[in-house]
N, C-alpha and C positions, 0 to 999 in steps of 0.2 A: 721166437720170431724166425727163426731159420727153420723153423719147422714148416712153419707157413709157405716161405719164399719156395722150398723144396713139393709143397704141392701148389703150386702157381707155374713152377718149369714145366713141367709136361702140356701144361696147355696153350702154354708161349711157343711153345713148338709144334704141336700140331697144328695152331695157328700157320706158322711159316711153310710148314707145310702143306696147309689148304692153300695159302697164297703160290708156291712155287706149283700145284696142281692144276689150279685154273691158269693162271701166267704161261707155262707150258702148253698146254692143251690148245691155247689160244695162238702162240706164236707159232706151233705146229700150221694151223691154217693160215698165219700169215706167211712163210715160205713156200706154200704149196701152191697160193694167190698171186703171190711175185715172179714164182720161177714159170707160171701159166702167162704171166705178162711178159716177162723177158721171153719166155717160147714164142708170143706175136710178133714180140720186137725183131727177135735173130729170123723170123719167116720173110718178114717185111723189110727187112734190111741188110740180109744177107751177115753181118759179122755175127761167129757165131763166138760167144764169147764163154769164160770158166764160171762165171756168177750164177751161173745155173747149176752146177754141180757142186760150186760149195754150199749152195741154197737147201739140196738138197742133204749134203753133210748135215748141215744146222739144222735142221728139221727132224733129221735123227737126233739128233743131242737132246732138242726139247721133247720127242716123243721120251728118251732113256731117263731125263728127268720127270717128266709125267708121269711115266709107268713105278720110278723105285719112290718116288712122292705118295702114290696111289698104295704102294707097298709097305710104306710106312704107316701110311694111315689105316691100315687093315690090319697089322701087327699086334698085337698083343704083347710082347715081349718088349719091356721099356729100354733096354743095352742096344737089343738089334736098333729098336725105334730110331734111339740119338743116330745109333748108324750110318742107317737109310736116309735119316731126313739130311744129315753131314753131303753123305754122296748125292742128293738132291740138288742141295743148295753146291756144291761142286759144278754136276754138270747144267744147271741152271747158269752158272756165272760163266762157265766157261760157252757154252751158246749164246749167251748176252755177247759177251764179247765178240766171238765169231759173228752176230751182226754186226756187229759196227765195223769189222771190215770187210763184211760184204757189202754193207751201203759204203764203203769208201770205194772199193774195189769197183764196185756197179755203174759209182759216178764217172770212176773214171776211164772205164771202159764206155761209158757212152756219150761221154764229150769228146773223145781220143775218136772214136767212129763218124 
């Protein structure tokens, strides 16, 4: 039986890894969509506010998880694999996060203006 369970883990994990590949890829264009609206917004209303440049931060985090996700999944070597897919799912949560205070940050820099 644990013979079994131990060839069912690799593909539980590239699973999470096809998921943290598209998730990323996709968040990358929503920060790049938001920080093109906030650029109307600060044109249009003069305050020109930090939610653009952590937008941009976060944008890199989901590209670095996209790319070592993508790297994971190219991989051959099942040690590196756990590795990369680990540092994935890392910088995956740690840009999940960093949205959510840039949607606090965003709010309230545009109820404050």
């Amino acid at each position: 039986m644990n013979a079994t369970a131990e060839k069912q883990e690799p593909c539980l994990h590239h699973d999470i890894c096809v998921h943290i590949f598209t998730a990323s890829a996709a968040m990358v264009g929503v920060c790049l969509t938001v920080i093109g609206i906030i650029r109307v917004v600060i044109s249009l209303r003069r305050p020109d506010i930090f939610g653009d440049d952590l937008l941009a931060i976060n944008a890199m985090l989901y590209l670095a998880a996209c790319l070592v996700s993508y790297w994971a999944l190219r991989t051959r070597n099942l040690r590196r694999n756990h590795r990369l897919e680990r540092g994935a799912d890392v910088l995956f949560l740690v840009a999940l996060t960093l949205t959510a205070v840039n949607a606090a940050f965003i709010a309230w820099a545009v109820s404050v203006h």
